[in-house]
SEFIKOL-72426 format. One line per field, with one value per residue (C-alpha): residue number from 1; x, y, z; chain. Coordinates in Angstrom, 2 decimals. Layout:
N
n	[NUM	...]
x	[X	...]
y	[Y	...]
z	[Z	...]
chain	[A	...]
This chain:
389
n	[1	2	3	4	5	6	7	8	9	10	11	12	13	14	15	16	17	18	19	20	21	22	23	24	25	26	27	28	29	30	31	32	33	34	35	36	37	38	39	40	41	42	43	44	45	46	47	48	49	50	51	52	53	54	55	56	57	58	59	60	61	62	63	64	65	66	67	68	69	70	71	72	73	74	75	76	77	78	79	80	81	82	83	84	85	86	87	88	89	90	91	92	93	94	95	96	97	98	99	100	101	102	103	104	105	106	107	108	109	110	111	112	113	114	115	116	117	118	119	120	121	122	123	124	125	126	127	128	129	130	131	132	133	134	135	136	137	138	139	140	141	142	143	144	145	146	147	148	149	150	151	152	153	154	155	156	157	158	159	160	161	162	163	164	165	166	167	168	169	170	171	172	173	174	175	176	177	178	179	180	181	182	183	184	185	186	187	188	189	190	191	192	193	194	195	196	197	198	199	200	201	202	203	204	205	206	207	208	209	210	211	212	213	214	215	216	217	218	219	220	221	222	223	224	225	226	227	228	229	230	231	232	233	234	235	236	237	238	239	240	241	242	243	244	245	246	247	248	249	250	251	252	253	254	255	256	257	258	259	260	261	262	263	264	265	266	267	268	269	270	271	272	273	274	275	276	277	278	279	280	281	282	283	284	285	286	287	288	289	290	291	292	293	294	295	296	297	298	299	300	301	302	303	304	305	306	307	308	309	310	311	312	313	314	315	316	317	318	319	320	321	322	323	324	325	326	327	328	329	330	331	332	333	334	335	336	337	338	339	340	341	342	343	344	345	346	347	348	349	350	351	352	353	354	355	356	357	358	359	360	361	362	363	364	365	366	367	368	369	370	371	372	373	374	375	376	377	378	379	380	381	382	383	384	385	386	387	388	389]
x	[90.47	93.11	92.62	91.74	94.99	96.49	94.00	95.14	98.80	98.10	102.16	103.70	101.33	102.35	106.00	105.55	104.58	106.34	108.95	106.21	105.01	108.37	109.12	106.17	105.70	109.72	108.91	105.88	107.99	111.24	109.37	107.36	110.34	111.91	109.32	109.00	112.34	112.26	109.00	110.76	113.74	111.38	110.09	113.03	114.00	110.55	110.92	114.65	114.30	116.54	119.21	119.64	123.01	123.96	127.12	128.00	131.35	133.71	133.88	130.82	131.87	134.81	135.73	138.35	135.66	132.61	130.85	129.23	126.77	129.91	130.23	127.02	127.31	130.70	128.77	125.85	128.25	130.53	129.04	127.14	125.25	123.65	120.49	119.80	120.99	120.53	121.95	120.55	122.34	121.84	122.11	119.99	118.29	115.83	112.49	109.65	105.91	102.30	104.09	106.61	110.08	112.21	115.48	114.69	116.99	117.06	117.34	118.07	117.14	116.10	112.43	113.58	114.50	110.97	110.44	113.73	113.50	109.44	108.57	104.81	103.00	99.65	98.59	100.21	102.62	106.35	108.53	109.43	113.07	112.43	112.33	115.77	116.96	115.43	116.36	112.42	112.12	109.17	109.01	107.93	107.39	107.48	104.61	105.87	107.74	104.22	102.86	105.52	105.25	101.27	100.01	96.56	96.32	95.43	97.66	95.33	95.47	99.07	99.44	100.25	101.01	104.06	107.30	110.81	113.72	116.76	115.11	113.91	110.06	108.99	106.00	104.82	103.86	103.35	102.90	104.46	103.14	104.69	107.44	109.91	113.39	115.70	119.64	119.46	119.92	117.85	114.40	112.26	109.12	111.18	112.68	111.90	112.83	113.79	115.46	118.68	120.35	118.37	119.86	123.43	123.15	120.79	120.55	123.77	126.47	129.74	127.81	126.09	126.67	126.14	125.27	124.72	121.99	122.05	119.77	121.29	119.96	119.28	119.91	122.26	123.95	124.08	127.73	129.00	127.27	129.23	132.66	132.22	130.63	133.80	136.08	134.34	134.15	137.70	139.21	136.79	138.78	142.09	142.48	145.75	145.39	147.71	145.22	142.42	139.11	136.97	133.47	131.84	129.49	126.77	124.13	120.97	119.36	122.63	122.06	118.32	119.43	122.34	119.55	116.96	119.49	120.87	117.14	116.42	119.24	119.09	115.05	116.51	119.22	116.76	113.72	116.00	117.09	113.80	113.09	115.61	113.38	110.12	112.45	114.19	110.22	109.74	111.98	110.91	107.07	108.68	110.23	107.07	105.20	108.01	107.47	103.53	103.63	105.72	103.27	100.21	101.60	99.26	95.88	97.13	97.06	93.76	92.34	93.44	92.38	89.17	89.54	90.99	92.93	97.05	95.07	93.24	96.24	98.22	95.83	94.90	98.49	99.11	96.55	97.83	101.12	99.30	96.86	99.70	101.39	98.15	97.74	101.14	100.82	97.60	99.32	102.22	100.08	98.07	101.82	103.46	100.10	100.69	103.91	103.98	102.49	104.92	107.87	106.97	111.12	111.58	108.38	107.13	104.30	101.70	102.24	99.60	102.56	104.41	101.11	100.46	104.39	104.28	101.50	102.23	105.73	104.21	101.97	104.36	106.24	104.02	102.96	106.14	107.62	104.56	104.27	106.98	105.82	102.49	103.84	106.18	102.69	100.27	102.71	102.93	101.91	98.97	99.36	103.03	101.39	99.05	102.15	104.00	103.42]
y	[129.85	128.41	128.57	132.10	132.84	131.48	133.47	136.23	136.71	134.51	135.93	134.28	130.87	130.30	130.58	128.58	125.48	126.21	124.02	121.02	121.53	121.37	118.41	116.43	117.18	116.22	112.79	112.41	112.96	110.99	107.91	108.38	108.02	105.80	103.42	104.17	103.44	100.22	99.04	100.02	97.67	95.16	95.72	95.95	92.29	90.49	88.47	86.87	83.72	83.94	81.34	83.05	83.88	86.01	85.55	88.90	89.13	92.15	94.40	94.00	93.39	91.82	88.54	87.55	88.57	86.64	84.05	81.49	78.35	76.11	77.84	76.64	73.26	72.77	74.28	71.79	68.82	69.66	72.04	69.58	72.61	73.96	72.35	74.44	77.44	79.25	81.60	85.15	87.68	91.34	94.19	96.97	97.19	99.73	98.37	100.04	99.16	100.94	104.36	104.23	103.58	103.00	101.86	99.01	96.52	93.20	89.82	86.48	83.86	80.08	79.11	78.45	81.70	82.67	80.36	80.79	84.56	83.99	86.27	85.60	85.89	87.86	86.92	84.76	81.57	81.60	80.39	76.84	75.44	74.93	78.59	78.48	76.16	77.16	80.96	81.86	85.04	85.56	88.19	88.33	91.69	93.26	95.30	98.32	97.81	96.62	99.90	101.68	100.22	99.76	102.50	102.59	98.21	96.27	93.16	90.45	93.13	93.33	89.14	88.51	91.79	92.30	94.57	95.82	94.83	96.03	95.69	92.34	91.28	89.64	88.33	88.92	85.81	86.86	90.05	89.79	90.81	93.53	92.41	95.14	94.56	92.05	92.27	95.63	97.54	95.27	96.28	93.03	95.52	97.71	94.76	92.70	88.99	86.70	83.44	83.07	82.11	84.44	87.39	85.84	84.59	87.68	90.86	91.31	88.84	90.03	93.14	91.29	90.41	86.65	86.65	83.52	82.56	79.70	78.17	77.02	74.05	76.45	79.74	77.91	76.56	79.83	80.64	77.84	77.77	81.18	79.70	76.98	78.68	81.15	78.08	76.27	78.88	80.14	76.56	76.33	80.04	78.67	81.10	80.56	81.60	84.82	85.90	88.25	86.83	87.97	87.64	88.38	86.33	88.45	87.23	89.84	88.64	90.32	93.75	93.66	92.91	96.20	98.05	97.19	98.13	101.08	102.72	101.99	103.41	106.53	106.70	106.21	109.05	111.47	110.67	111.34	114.78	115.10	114.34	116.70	119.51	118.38	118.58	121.95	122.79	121.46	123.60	126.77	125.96	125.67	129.31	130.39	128.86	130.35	133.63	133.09	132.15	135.62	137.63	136.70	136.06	138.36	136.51	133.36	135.08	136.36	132.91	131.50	133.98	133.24	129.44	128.16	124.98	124.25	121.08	123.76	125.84	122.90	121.76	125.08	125.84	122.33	122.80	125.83	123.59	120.34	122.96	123.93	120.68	119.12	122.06	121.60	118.14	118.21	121.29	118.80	116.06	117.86	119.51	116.08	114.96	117.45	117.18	113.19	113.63	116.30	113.63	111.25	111.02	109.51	107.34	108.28	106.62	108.03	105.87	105.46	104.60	107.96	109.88	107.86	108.47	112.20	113.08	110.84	113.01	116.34	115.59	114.25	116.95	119.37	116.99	117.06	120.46	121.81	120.53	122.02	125.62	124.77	123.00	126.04	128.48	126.27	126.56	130.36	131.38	133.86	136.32	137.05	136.91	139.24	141.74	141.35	144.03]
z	[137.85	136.43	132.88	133.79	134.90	131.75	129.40	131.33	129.81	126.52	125.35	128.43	128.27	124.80	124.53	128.09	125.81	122.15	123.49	124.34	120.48	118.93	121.29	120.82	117.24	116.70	118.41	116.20	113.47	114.35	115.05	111.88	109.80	111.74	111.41	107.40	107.34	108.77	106.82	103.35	104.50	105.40	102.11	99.91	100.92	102.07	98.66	99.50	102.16	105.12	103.54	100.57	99.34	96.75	95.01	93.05	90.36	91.60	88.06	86.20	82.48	82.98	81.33	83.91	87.24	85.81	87.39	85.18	85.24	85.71	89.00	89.80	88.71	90.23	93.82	93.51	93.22	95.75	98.72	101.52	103.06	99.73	98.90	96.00	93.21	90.58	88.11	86.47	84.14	85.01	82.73	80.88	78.13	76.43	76.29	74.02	74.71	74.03	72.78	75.88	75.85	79.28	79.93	82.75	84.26	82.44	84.02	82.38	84.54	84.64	85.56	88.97	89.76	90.33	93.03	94.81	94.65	95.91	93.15	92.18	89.50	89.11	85.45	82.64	83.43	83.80	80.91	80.97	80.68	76.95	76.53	77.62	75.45	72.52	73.60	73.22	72.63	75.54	78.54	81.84	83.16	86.75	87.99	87.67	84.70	83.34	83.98	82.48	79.12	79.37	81.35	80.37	80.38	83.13	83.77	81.81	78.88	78.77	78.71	75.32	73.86	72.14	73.46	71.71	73.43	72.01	68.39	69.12	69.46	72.85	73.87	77.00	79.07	82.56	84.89	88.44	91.68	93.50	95.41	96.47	95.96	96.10	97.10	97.75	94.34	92.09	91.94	90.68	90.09	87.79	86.08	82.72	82.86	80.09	79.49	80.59	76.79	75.34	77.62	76.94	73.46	71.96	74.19	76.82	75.39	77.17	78.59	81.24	84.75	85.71	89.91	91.63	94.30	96.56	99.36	102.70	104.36	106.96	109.03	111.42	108.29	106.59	108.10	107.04	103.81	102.74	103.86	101.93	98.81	99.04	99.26	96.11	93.85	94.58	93.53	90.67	89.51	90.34	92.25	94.94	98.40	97.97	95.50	95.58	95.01	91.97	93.53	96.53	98.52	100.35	102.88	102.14	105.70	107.01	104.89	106.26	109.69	109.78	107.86	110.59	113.48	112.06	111.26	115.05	116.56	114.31	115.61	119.32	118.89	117.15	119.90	123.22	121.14	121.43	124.77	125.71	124.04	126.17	129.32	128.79	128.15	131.36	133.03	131.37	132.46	135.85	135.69	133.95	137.20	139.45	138.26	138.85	142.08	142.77	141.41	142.75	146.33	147.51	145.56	147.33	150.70	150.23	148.77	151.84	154.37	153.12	153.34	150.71	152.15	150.81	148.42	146.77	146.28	145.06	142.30	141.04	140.13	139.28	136.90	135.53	134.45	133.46	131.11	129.45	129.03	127.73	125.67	124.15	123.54	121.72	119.10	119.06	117.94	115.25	114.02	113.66	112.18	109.29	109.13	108.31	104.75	104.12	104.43	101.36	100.08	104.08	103.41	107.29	109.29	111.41	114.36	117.67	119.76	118.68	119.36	122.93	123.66	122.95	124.59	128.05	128.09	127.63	130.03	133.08	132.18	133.66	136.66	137.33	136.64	138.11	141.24	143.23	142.06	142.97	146.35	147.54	146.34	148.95	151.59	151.82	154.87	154.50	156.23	154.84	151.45	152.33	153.13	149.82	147.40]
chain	[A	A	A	A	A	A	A	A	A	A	A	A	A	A	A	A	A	A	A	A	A	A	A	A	A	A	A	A	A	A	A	A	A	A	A	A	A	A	A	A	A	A	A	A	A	A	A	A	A	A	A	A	A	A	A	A	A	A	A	A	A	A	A	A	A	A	A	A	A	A	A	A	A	A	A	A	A	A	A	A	A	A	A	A	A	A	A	A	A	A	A	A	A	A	A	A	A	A	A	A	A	A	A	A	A	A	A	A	A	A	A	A	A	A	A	A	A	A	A	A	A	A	A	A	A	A	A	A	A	A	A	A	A	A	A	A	A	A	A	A	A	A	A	A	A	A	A	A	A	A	A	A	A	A	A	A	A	A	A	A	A	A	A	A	A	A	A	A	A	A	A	A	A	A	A	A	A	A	A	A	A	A	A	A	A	A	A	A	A	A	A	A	A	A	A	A	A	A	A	A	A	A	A	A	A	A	A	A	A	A	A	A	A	A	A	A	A	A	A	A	A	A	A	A	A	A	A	A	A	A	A	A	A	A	A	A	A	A	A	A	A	A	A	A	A	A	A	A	A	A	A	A	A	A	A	A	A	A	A	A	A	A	A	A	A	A	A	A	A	A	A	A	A	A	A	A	A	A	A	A	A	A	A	A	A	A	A	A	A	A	A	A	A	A	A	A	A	A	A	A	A	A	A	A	A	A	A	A	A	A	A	A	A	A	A	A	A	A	A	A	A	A	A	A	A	A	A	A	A	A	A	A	A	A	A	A	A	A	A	A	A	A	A	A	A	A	A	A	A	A	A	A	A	A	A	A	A	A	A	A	A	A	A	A	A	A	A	A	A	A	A	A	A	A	A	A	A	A	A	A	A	A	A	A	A	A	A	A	A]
């Protein structure tokens, strides 16, 4: 009877639930990004350890901002919460491989590098610190920067072969794992690493940027540790306490942390919008239900002159409201299903939870926006509804 009564005016039942799509399929939706969001930060620093810190030179380029191995040395002697560090020089260089040519980011780094950045490799070996004295000219590439320069190879295929970099022959000694990215803007996937001299001495000379990592004893030290890396390096730049300084020291686990909250309280903000749209539903199923229970005063009368009880009353408009909340819900759910793969650039999630949280709303909303217009129906008396025309 109830479903009856809704397939009777089909106009009225469905812009009684449009707003329990929209709201379901918006919380679908929020918490799919959300969540996307939050894996891709998890993502873009799951390589860096949690006492990392990255010490960056304020004007790229600059003679009188850069940071140097000195720096390091002069850290390593002197800091008592730093148990290790290393240095890497940053710029970019174009890079020609099977037919392709890209302009990737180049790193020069040390051999330890790839252990304190927990960058892995999937084929090959890294370079060892002879490379870097000699200034080999070798290569190790990042997975994506692989495929970019050796898009029909497979990693073993690519070990050994031969790339251009900046008119100079490299070999190609290892292919890393994916990794995501590392202090924020540097992609290690999209990146091409070489040894440290031979990015100074051959490739970026004054062009590239020297930034400085360092391990912390550990997270409770961490504070400390990038005080006293501040303090260090300032006195190894002369630099007097009235000046500015010409690095910064940034803790990463901080960046992921203030990515992490900020993704969640955007997801909070955009759900309760949300859950404002279920509950304004709410209140127009109500009306809808309101407006129901006028017109067919005179069919609940006659139900109950012929012995319908006020339970039988209350469910069957009950029903009517938790139909169309169900209803709703389950259009919601297939809407923010198909809207999910729509929303690649946000890199959104289908999530369970988002489904289970959707669907439990819509359908309390019309338990509980349906009851009292179901309540005030099964307590009509019957033979006043019998009366009303």
């Amino acid at each position: 009877m109830a479903a009856h009564a809704l397939l009777s005016n089909k106009l009225r039942s469905f812009l009684s639930i449009l707003g329990i799509i929209i709201g379901v399929s918006t919380v679908i939706t929020v918490f799919g990004i959300g969540l996307g969001a939050q894996k891709q930060v998890e993502a873009q620093f799951k390589n860096l350890s949690v006492t990392t810190l990255v010490a960056f030179p304020m004007t790229s380029g600059n003679a009188s901002s850069k940071l140097s191995d000195e720096d390091i040395d002069y850290v390593m002697r002197e800091a008592e919460t730093i148990i290790s560090g290393t240095s890497m020089m940053r710029g970019n260089a174009t890079v020609s491989g099977d037919d392709t040519e890209k302009s990737l980011s180049l790193l020069g780094v040390f051999p330890d590098f790839f252990s304190l950045s927990n960058l892995e490799v999937e084929v090959g070996n890294i370079f060892p610190k002879d490379d870097v004295l000699r200034r080999s000219k070798v290569v190790v590439l990042g997975s994506e920067a692989a495929k970019d320069l050796f898009e029909d190879y497979t990693p073993e295929e690519i070990r050994g072969e031969t790339v251009n970099i900046a008119g100079k022959k490299f070999e190609v000694v290892a292919v890393l794992k994916s990794n995501g990215q590392n202090a924020g803007s540097m992609s290690m996937d999209d990146s091409i690493f070489v040894p440290y001299s031979t990015a100074d001495k051959n490739i970026l000379g004054e062009k590239g940027m020297t930034i400085l990592m360092f391990h912390a004893k550990s997270v409770e030290d961490l504070g400390v540790a990038q005080l006293e890396v501040e303090a260090l390096l300032r006195k190894n730049h002369n630099l007097r306490p009235s000046d500015d300084s010409d690095f910064r020291v940034r803790d990463p686990g901080s960046i992921v942390s203030s990515a992490q909250a900020t993704s969640k309280t955007l997801t909070f903000l955009l759900t309760a919008v949300a859950s404002i749209v279920l509950f304004v539903s709410g209140i127009g199923i109500m009306n809808v239900m309101f407006v129901t229970v006028a017109e067919r005063t005179k069919e609940i009368g006659i139900l109950k002159a012929i012995g319908a009880k006020q339970r039988d009353i209350l469910l069957q408009f009950l029903m009517e409201a938790v139909i169309l909340s169900i209803l709703g819900g389950i259009i919601g759910i297939l809407l923010g299903g198909a809207i999910i793969p729509l929303l690649k650039s946000f890199s959104a999630v289908y999530s369970l939870f988002s489904i289970f949280i959707g669907f439990s709303f819509s359908a309390l909303v019309g338990i509980f926006f349906g009851f009292y217009p179901a309540l005030k129906a099964s307590r009509l008396d019957p033979v006043d509804a019998l009366r009303s025309e």
